[in-house]
N, C-alpha and C positions, 0 to 999 in steps of 0.2 A: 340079756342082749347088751352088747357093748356100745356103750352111750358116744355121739360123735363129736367133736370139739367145737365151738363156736366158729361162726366165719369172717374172723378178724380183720381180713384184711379186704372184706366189702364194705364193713362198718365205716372203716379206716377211711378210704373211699369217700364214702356219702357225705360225714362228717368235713374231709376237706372242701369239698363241693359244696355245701352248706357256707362255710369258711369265706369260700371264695366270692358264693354269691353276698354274702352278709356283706365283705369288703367292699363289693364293687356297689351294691346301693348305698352303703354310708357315703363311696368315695361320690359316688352318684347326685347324692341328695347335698353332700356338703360342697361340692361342684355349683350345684343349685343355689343353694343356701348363702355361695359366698356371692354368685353372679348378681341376685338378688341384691345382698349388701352392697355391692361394688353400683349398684344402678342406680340406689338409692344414695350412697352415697357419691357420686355423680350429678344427682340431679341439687343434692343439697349445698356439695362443696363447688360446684362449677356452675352447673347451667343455672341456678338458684341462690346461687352464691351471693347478689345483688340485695336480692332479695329478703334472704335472713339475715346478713347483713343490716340492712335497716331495720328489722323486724327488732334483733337486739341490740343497735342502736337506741332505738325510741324507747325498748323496756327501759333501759339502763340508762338515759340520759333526756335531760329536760331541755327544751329551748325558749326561750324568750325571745321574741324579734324587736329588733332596734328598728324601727319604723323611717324611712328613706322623707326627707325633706321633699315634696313635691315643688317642681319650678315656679318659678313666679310668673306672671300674663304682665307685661307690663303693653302701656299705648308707645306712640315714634317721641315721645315727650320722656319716656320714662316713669310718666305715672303708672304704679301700680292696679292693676284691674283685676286681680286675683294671687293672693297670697295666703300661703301656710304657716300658721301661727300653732304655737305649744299649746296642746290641750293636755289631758289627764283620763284616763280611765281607770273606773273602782270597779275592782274586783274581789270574792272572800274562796278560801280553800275552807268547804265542808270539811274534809280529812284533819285539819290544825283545828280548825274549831271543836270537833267530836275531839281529837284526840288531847287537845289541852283541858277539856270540860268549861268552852266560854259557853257566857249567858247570850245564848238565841236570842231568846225574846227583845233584851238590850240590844243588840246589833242590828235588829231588825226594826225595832221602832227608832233608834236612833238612825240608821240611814239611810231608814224611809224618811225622814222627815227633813232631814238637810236634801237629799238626792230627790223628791220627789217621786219617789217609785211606793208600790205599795209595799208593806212590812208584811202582808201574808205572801206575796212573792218569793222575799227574801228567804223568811221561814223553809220557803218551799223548795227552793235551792241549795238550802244547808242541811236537806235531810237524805243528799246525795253524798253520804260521808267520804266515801272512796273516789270524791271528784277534789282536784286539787286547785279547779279553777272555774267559777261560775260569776259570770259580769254582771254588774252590779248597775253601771249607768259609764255610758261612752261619752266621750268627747267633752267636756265637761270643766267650766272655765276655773283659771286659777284660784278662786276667793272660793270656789265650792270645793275644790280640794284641799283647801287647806281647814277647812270645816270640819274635812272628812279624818284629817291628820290629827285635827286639835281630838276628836272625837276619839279616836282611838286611841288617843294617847296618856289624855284625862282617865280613861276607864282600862287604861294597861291590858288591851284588847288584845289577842291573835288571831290571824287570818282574816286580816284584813289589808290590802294591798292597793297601792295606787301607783301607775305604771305611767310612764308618756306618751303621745299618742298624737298625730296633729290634725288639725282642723280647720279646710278650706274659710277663707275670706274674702268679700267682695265690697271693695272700703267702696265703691260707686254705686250698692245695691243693681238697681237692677238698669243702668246706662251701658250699650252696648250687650243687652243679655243676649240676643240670638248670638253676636259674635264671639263672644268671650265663653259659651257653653258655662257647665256647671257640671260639680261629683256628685257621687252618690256615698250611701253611707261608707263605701269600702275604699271614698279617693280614686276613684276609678272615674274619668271622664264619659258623659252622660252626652252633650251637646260641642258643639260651638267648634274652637280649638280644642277645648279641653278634653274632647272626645278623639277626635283625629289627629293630635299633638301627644296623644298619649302615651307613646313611647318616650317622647323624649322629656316630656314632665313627669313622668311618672318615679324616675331613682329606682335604684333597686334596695329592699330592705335587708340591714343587717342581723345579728344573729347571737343572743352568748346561749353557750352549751354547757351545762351543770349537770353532774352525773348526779342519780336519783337510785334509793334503795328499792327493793323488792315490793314495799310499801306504797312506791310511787315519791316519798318525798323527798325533798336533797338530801343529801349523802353529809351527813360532819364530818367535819376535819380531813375532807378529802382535798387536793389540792389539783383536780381535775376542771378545768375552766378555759372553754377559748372563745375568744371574742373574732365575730366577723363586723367591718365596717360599714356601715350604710353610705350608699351611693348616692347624692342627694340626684335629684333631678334636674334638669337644663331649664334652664330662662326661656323665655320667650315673648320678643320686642315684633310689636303686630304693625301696621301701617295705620290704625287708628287711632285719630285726634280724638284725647277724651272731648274737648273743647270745640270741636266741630262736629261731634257727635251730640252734646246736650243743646246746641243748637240745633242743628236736625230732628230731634225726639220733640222740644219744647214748638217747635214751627209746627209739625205734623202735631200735635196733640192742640195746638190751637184752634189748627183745621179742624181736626174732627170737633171741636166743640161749634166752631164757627158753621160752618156748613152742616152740622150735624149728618156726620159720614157716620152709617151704621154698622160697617163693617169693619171699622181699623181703618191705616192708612201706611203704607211702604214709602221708603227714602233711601235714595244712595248719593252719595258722595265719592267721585272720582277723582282721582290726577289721570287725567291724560294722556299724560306721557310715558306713563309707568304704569299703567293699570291698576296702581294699589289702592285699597279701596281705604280712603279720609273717614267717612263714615256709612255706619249699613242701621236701619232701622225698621222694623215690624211694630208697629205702635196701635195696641198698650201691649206691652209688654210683661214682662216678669221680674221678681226680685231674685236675683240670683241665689240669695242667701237663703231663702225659702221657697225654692222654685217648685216644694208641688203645692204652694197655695194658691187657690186660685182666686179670681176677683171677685168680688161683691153681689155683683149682678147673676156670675155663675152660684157663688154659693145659694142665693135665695132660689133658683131653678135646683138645683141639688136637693134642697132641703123637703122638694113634694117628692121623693124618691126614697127610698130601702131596698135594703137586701141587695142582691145582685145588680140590678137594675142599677142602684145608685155608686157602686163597686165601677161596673160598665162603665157610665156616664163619665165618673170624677175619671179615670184613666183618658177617657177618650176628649176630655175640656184638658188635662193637664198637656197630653198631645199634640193640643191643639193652639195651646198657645207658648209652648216651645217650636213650633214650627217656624222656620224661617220663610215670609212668604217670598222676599226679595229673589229667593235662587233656587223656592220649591214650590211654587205657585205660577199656572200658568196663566194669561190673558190677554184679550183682544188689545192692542196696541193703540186702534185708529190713526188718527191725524198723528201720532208724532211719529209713527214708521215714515211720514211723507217722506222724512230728512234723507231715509234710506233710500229710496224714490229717485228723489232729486238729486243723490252721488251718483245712482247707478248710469241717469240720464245725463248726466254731463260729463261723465267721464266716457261713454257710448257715443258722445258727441250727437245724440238725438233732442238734445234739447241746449239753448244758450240763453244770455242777457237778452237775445235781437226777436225768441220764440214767442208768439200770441196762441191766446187762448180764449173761444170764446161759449161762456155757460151762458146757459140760457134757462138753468133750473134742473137741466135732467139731458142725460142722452141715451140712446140705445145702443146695446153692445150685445153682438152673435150669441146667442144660446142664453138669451135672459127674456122671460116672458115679461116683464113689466120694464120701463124705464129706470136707470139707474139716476138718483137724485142725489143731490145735492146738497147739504146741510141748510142753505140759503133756499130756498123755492122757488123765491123771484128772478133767483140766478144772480152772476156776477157782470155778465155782459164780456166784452173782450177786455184782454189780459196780458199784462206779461207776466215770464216766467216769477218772477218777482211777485209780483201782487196774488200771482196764484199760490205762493205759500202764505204772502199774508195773511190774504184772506183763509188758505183754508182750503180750497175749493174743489172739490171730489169728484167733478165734473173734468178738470184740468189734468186731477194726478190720475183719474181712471184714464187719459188719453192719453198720459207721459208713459204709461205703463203698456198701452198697446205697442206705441211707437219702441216702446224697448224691445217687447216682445218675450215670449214665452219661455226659451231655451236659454236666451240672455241671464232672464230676469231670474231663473231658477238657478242660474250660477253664480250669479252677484248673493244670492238668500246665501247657497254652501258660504261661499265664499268671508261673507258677512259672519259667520258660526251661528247659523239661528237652527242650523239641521242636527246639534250634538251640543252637549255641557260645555260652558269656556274653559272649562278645567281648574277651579277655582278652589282654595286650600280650604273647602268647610265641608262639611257633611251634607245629606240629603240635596242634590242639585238633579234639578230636572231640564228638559229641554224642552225645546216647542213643540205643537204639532200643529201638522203640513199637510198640505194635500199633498198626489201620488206627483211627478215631472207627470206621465200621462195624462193627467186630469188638465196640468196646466200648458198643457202644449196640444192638447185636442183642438183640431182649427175648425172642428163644430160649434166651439163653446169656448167664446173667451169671460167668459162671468167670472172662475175667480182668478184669474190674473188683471182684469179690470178692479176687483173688490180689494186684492189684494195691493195693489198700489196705492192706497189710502187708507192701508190697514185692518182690512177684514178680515172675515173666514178664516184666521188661523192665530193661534196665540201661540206667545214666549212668555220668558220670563222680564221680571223687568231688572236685573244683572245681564242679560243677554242684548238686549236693549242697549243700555246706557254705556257697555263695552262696543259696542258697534258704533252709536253715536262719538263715541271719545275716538274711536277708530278712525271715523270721516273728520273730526276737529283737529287732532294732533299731526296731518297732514299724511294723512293718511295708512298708518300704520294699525293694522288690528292687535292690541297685548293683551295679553294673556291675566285676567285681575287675579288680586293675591293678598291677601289677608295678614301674613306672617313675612316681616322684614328681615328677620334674622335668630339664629339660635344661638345660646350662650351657656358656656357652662359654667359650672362654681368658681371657676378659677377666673371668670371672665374674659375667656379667651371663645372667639364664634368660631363654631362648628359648623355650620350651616348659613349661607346668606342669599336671600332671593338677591338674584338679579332678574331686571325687566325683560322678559321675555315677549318678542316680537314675533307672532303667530304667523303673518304674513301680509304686503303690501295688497289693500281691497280696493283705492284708488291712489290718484298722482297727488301730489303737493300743492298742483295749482285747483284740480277738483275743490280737493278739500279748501282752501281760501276761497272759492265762487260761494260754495255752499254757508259759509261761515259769514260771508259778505249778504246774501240772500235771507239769512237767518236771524243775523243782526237787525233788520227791515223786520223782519218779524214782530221783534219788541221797540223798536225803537220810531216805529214810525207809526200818525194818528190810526190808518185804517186796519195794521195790524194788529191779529189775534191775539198777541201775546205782550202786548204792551202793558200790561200789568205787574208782569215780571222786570219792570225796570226800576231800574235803579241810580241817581242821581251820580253823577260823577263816573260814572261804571261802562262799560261799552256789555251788554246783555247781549247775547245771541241765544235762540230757542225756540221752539214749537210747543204749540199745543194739542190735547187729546182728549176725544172723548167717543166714549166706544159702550154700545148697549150687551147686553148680558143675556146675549139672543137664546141660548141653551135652557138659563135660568126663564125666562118669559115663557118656553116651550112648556119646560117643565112647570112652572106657577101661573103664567098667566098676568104674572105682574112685571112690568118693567123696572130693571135697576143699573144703573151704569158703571164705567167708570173712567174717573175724569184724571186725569195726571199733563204733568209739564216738565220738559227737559230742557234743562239752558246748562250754555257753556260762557264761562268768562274767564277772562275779558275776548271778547271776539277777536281782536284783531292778533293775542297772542295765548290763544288758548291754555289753561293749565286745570280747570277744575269744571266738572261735569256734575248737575245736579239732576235727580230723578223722582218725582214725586208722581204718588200714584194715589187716589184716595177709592174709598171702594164702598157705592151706595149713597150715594148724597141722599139723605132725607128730601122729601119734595115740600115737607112742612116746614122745612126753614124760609121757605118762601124765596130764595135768590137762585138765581138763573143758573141751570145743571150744565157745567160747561168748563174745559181744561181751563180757557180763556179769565174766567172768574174766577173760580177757584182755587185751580189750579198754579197758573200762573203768578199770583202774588204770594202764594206759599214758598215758593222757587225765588219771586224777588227778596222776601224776608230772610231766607236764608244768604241769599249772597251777599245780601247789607250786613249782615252778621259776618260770614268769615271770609268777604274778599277781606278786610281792612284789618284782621283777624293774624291773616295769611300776610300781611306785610302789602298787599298790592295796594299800590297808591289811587286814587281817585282822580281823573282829569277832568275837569268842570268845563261846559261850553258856556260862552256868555249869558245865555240863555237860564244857564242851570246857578251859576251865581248871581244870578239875578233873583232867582228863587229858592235857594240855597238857606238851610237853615243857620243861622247867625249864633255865635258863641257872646255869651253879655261877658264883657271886660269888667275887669275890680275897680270901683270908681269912687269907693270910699277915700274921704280927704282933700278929695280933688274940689278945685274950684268948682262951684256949681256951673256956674258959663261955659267953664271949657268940659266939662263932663257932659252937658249936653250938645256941643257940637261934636263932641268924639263919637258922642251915641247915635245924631244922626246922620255922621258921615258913614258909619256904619251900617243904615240901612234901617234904625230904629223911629218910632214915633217918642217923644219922651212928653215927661208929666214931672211937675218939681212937687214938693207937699213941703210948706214951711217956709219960712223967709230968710235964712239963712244963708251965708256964703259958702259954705262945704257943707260937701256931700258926706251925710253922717251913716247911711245907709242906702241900701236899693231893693226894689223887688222887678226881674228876680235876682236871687242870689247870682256872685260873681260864677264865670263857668257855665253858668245852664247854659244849654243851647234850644233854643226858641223861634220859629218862625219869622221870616222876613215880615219886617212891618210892622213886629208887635211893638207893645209901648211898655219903656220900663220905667217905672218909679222911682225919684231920685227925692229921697228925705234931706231936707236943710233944715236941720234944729233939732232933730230929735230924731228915734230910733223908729220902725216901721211895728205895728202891734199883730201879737203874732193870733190869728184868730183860725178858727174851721168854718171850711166853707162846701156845700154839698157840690158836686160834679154833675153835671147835666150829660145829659145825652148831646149827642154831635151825630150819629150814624145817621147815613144818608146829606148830611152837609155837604155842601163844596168846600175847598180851602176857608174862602175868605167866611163863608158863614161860619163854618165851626170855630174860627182863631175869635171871631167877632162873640161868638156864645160864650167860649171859654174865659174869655177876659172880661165879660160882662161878671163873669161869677170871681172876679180874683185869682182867673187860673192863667197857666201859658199853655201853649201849642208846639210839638213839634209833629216835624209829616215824616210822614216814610211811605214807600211806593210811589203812583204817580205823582208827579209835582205839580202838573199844569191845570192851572187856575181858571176852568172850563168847566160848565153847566152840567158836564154828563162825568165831573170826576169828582166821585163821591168819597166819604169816609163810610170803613166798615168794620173797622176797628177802632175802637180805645184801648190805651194800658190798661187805666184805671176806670170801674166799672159804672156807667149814672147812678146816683142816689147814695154814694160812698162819700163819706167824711175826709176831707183832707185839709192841711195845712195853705191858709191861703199863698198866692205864688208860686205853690207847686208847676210844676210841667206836666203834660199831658202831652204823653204818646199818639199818635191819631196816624191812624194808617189807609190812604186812598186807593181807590181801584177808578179803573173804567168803567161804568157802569150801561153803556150802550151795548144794550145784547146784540143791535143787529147789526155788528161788527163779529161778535165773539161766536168762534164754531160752536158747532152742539155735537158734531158726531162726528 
């Protein structure tokens, strides 16, 4: 059978069709294969580009940061209140030490023992060899760094480093701490300025870039290096007097010792004009240099505590007294809101010089089930507008406040800024709380716009306060307070400068002089409340307060007040507003709980302190140099004859020791200044013997009893507070304390008050 040929040309066929389809999936897949690539490298070369980018950056290069100068805090004097000094921080590379073969153990006991850290620590840091950087001890003054230099250097150490670094200072410790805030370990503002200033204190840090091998360590003999500059930070010149702030801390810290105030005690210091605030205080305070330590009293309650509990506690005490109460604390105001009171009603023209008022102890007012009373019980009797802020009287201003009326009076509060923050350059600022306008315009129930025109049922701050009061004093302008005067940069050219910003007119020009006129009577006359806060040569104008802790009683059961006083001087051309608040008078101090008391001569010490401070001159009434404390003239050499009639033309008693024609000495020494009337000691023939003499007690003395006790012991007297030489004006203070060793002829301080309660408000 004849055999038939293969079928070539269907082979032929398949085969190319195989061909084609092979083709078209390789072109297919490599199609794919490249789309793929092209995606991948899309995401890597563009959209990630950033990205890898830094990624081998950082492999490939080191950075060190040049750490940015932070600004300096200074006070309107230019003292310094917070500066950045050159520290050091020690560092070791695991990686150089492994890879050089240094001795562990050596680096480790040695800077454990200069650095204070533990040496099993260090051990334990250096056994991360492939780390090129583990710190050692931060911040760290120059004499311990160079300890750490001599150390390394004596023992031809590697990987050991010490870099620059800087580290806040507060050459005033802890004067002005709420103001001035405080950093934390990273320089980063924590409080005060230093928290809310932060941008402009803060600099930006500079930078050098070293390229690094595969290893991680620099790269040799690479000539790879660029340097970025540090930005230092801006200045910043605040409106606060260091010098009328350590008056303010040391005034309120006396208080609290004096009146044993339980709870701390608040102070401000205003200009008037300006709103800037001279000085702010929350007393006791903080060390700024170690601000999370806390005080004495707190640590021994701390120490019955652990574990969490005691973790808790110490955050929620460090919290608590870095708070600023002045502008984050709220409180019943009482009697010194009258002030506010008495602009809204005179400028409403509902009340004048010609208005009577007559208390009788208590009145009733729509929607109050009980009579509303009066600090006084027995009442004041009839009144004028006048006498009714001397005295005080709750009966008058609950009547001044009807006569405003409901709608009025809630616009004069907006108006005054007690309904919002005054918008003040610090952190944490809180505002009052109010009742609803319906509450106080319900003409069922005038309770609390009666309460509230004498300072009840509603708390502020006392920054909200003391800006309103300066408001009605400066003729009537409400501004806006402010912390921070100006900003400065390195070059010392300002950036930034507060001007006094004027919120809006709250009354006229002539208001405000009635009120300032009315207020002055306050302190300056017998039956006013606030005669304690006077001061000799000075024209005082202010109110007093005292206001119960109704919420706290609810809640405890126990009653606890708070008693504060606001004066403005000089009355007649107002420029500086003072606010003291003190918070819980002890009732075992035994002296009467009251602005009037307390209050008020805290507020006169202070203005004895920085009217004359401030430059403002003192103008004496005949009266007042009549009782005026006397400067002793240098009377060595002098004929004894004419040195005793100089001394009592002068106003002295004298006393000669010796028979002598000159004066070879005196007691007291030339310059004291000493109470009218005392007697100085005029040596003829010989020198005065210099002995110690114990100091008595004077508290509760009149004038002339205490000048009489004092010089009985070889001491002198000067007075401060009231001057007038009256049965019911006590001393409540000494400098120097009874039963204390002094230098006979010394001076003694001695500070009087009023001591007639039933004069001085209570609530």
């Amino acid at each position: 059978m004849e055999e038939r040929p293969a079928n070539n040309g269907r082979e032929s066929k398949t085969g190319k069709t195989i061909l084609r389809r092979t083709l078209f999936l390789m072109a297919v897949c490599g199609v794919f294969a490249f789309l793929v690539l092209a995606i991948k490298l899309y995401k890597i070369q563009i959209r990630d580009h950033e990205k890898y980018e830094s990624l081998a950056i950082e492999q490939q290069t080191r950075e060190t940061v040049v750490h940015a100068a932070r600004g300096t805090v200074y006070d309107r004097n230019m003292n310094i209140l917070a500066a950045s000094a050159t520290v050091e921080t020690v560092f070791i590379s695991p990686y150089e030490i492994a890879e050089y073969k240094q001795n562990v153990d050596l680096i480790a006991e040695g800077l454990g023992q200069i650095l204070g850290v533990s040496p099993d620590s260090i051990r334990e840091k250096a056994k991360d060899t492939k780390s090129q950087y583990k710190t050692i001890s931060v911040k760290i003054e120059k004499e311990l760094a160079d300890r750490v230099r001599e150390f390394k250097n004596t023992n031809s150490l590697k990987g050991i480093y010490i870099v620059s670094d800087t580290k806040r200072y507060y050459p005033y410790n802890g004067i002005a701490a709420h103001v001035v805030g405080f950093v934390g370990t990273d320089n980063n503002g924590l409080g005060g300025v230093e928290a809310i200033y932060e941008d402009d204190l803060r600099g930006v840090d500079g930078r050098i870039v070293t390229a690094k091998n595969s290893a991680g360590t620099d790269m040799l003999y690479t000539k790879f290096e660029q340097y970025y500059d540090a930005e230092n930070g801006n200045d910043v010149v605040l409106t606060i007097d260091v010098t009328a702030q350590y008056y303010l801390e040391t005034a309120l810290q006396e208080a609290i010792e004096d009146y044993s105030i339980l709870n701390g005690a608040m102070g401000i210091i205003m200009d008037v004009k300006t709103g800037g605030i001279v000085a702010m205080a929350d007393v006791p305070g903080f060390d700024l240099n170690n601000a999370w330590e806390v005080n004495e009293e707190t640590k021994e309650q701390l120490a019955e505590l652990s574990g969490e509990e005691y973790s808790s506690a110490l955050v929620a005490a460090q919290l608590e007294q870095w708070r600023n109460g002045t502008i984050s604390d709220t409180y019943e105001p009482g009697s010194t809101f009258k002030i506010i009171t008495l602009a809204m009603a005179i400028e409403e023209g509902v009340a004048n010089e010609n208005s009577t008022y007559f208390c009788g102890g208590s009145t009733s007012v729509l929607g109050r089930k009980e009579p509303l009373h009066c600090w006084k019980r027995e009442g004041h009797g009839s009144q004028t507008l006048a006498q009714a802020a001397q005295h005080s009287c709750n009966v008058a201003f609950a009547n001044i406040g009807l006569d405003i009326g409901a709608a009025k009076f809630y616009d004069y509060i907006e108006a005054f800024g007690f309904f919002g923050n005054t918008g003040i350059d610090l952190p944490g600022e809180s505002s009052g709380i109010w009742w609803t306008e319906s509450v106080f315009e319900d003409p069922n129930n005038y309770s609390q716009l009666a309460s509230a025109a004498f300072g009840q049922t509603f708390t502020i701050t006392p920054l909200q306060l003391i800006t309103a009061v300066s408001g009605i004093a400066n003729g009537g302008k409400l501004m806006e307070p402010y912390v921070v005067d100006k900003i400065v940069d390195a070059s010392g050219t300002v950036v930034e400068e507060h001007k006094p910003t004027m919120v809006r007119q709250v009354v006229s020009e002539e208001t405000s002089r009635k009120v300032m006129e009315i207020l002055e009577s306050v302190v300056g006359t017998p039956e006013g409340t606030g005669k304690n806060a006077y001061v000799s040569g000075y024209r005082i104008a202010g109110k007093t307060g005292t206001s119960e802790k109704v919420v706290k009683e609810i809640e405890t059961g126990t009653k606890e007040y708070m008693v504060s006083f606001i004066g403005v001087a000089p009355a007649d051309d107002p420029q500086y507003a003072v606010l003291v608040v003190l918070d819980n008078p002890s009732r075992s101090s035994g002296i009467y709980i009251s602005g009037g008391v307390m209050g008020a001569p805290t507020v006169g010490k202070i203005f004895s302190d920085i009217l004359p401070y401030f430059g403002v001159e003192p103008e004496y009434t005949e009266a007042e140099l009549a009782a005026k404390d006397i400067t002793v003239p240098y009377m060595k050499s002098y004929n004894i004859n004419v040195a005793a009639a100089e001394l009592a033309e002068l106003g002295f008693e004298v006393k000669v020791s010796g028979d002598g024609e000159v004066v070879t000495d005196q007691l007291p020494m030339a310059n004291a200044t000493v109470a009218a009337g005392s007697t100085v000691v005029l040596f003829a023939g010989g020198a005065k013997e210099t002995t110690e003499v114990i100091v008595p007690s004077v508290t509760g003395l009149t004038i002339s009893q205490a000048r009489a006790r004092l010089e009985s012991a070889g001491l002198y007297m000067s007075t401060k507070g009231v001057s007038e030489n009256s049965s019911t004006v006590k001393a409540y203070r000494q400098s120097v304390p009874a039963d204390a060793a002094v230098e006979s002829g010394s001076v003694i301080e001695v500070t009087f008050v009023e001591s007639d309660t039933s004069i001085m408000e209570h609530r």
